[in-house]
C-alpha positions in Angstrom: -10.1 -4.0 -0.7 -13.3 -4.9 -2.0 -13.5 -8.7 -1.2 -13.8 -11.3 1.8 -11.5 -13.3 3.1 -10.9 -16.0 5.7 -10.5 -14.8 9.0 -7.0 -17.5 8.8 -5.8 -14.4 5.9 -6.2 -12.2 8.7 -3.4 -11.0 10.6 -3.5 -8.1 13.6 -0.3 -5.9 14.2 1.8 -7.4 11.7 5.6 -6.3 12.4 7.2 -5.7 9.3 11.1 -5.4 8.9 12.2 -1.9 7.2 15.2 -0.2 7.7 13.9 2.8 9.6 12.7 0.2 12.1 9.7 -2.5 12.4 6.6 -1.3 10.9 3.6 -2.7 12.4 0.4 -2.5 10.1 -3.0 -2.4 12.1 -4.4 -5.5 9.5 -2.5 -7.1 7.2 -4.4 -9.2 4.6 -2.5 -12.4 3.1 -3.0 -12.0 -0.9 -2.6 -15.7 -1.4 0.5 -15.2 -3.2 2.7 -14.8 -0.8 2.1 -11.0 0.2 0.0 -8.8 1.8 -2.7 -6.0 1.6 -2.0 -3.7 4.3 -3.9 -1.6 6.5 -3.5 1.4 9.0 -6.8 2.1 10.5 -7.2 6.0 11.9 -9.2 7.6 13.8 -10.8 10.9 14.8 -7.9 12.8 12.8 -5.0 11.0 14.0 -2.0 11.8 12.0 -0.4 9.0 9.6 2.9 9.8 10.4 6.1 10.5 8.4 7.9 8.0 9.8 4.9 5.3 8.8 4.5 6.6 5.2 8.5 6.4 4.4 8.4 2.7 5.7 5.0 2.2 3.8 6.7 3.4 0.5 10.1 1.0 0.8 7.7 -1.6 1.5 5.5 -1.0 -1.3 8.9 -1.2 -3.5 10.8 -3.9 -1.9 7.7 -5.9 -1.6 4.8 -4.9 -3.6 2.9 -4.4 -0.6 0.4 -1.7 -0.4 -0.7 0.0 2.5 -5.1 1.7 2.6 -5.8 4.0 5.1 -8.4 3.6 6.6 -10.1 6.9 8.5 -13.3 6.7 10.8 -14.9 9.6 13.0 -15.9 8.1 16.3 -18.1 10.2 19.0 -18.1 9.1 22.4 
């Protein structure tokens, strides 16, 4: 991402229409254009699912949207 942004850019589970059902992304950054920078945030090895990459990549090419993953390790 690589820049800062309003906190009013900022949206939290964002439900996105696809085909193969909603996709809500963890953070969903408004470009200011009209679309988004998404982002699924993981952690301690959880799996970014099948299901979550196909409706990441037909909304990457219906919308232009790209989703980051985002991994972090947290001990308790």
């Amino acid at each position: 991402m690589g820049r800062f942004v309003p906190i009013s850019q900022v949206e939290t589970q964002k439900e996105i229409w696809t085909p193969y059902g909603p996709r809500i992304a963890d953070i969903a950054v408004s470009d200011g254009k009209g679309g988004y920078d998404l982002i699924e945030v993981k952690g301690n090895g959880s799996n970014y699912a099948a299901l979550q990459r196909k409706k990441d990549a037909w909304i990457a090419k219906h919308h232009g949207w790209r989703t980051q993953v985002w991994r972090f390790t947290v001990d308790c």
